[in-house]
N, C-alpha and C positions, 0 to 999 in steps of 0.2 A: 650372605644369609645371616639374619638378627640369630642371636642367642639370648633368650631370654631366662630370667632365673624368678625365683618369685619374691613378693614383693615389687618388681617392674609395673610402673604405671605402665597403660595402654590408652589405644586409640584404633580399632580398627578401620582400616581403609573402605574407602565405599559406603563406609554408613556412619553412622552419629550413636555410634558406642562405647563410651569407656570404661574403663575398670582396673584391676590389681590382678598381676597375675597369680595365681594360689596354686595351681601343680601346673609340671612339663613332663611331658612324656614321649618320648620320639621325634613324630611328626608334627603332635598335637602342643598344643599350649590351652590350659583351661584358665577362665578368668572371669574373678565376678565383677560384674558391673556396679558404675556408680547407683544402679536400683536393684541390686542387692542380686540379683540370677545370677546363676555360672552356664560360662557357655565356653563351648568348646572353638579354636579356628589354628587354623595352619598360620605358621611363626611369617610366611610368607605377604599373609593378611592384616599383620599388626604393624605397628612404630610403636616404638618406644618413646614416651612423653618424659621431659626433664624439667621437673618441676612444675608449677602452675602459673597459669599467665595473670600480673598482676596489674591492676591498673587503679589508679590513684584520682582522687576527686578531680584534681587541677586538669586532667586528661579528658574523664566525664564533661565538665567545665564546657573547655575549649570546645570539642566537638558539638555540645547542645548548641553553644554558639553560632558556630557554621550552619547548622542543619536549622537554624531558627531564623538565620538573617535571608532576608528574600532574594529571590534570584532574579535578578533583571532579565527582562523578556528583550525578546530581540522584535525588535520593530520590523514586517516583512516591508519592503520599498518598493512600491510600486513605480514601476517608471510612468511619467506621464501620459506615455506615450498609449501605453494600453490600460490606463486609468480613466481615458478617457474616449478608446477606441469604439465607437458603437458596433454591433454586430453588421455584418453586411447583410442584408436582404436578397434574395434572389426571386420577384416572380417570376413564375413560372406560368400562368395562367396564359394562356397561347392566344387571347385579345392583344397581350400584352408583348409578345413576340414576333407579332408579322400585323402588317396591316390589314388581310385579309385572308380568309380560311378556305377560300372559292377555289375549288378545284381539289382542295385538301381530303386526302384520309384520314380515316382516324391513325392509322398507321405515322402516316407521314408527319401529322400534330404530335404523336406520340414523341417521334424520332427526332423533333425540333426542339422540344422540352428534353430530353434527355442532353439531346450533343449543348447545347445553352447549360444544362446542371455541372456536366461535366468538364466545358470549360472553364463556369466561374469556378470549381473546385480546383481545377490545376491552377486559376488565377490565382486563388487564396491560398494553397500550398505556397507557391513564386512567391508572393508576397507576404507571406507571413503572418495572414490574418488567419487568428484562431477560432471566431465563432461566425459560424453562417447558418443562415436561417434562410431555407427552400421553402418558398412559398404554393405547395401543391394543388388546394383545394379540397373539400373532401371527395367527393365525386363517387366512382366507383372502387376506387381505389388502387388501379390500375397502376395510375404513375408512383404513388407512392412507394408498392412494392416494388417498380421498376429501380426508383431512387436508392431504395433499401440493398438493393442486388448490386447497383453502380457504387455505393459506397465502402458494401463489405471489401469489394477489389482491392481496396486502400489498407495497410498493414496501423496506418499512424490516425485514422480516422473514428469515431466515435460516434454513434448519431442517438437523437432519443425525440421524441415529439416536444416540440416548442413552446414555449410560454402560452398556455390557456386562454387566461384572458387576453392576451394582447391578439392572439392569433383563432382561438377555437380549436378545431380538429386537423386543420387542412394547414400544417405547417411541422416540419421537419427542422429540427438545428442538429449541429454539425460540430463538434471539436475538435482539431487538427491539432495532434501533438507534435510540438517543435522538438529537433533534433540540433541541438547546439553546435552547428557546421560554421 
């Protein structure tokens, strides 16, 4: 426990107050501040300050220094490898999955385009490819939200609609965050 007598510079703890202590009384310590109030705090809430901090031009100096000379940016390095990776493509357009639809449901058109999205997706997990672009159509929007259901499954997956111009409405991409294994 501080014993404080008066005359003791202070510093209360927790906040940005100081002052001189001017009476003590029991529990209390009263003390006015360097803006002229008196306030009262438990000897518990103070420190005792020894003398004042002094600091000298040559100190100013140096630090303007430091805090003036530029910071060298760190260059991010792309490896070539994904500097120059284009995104995979997946259509999905079911012209473009069987040579013919004869005999087909919609059902069963549906379920070719899914198991096809879902294997290029484990492909590009495996292999390490981070951006894939499903190529849906717009239609009625069936497979879309199908797509959107098969990707939430994914913990490391990310999806948002594709590049506008290049694609329009009818295209999905895909971010698969890597796990440094």
């Amino acid at each position: 426990m501080h014993t404080f007598k008066i005359g003791d510079n202070v510093e209360v703890l927790d906040e940005a107050i100081k002052g001189k202590v001017i009476a003590v009384s029991g529990m209390e310590v009263r003390l006015e501040t360097t803006d002229g109030f008196e306030m009262e705090y438990e000897p518990s809430q103070l420190v005792r300050i020894e003398g004042e901090l002094k600091v000298i031009n040559y100190d100013v100096a140096k630090i303007k220094n430091i805090k003036n000379t530029p910071k060298k940016r760190k260059k991010e390095i792309v490896k070539p490898k994904e500097r120059n990776a284009p995104k995979m493509e997946v259509d999905l357009h079911i012209h473009q999955l069987t040579n013919s639809t004869r005999g087909m449901s919609n059902f069963d058109m549906l379920n070719l385009q899914l198991e096809t999205a879902k294997r290029q997706l484990e492909f590009a997990i495996k292999k390490r490819i981070q951006k894939v672009v499903f190529i849906h159509g717009v239609g009625e929007g069936v497979l879309k939200e199908e797509l959107i259901y098969l990707f939430k499954r994914y913990e490391n997956v990310e999806y948002y609609d594709a590049e506008y111009k290049k694609y329009g409405l009818g295209a999905t991409e895909i971010y698969i965050y890597q796990n440094n294994n």
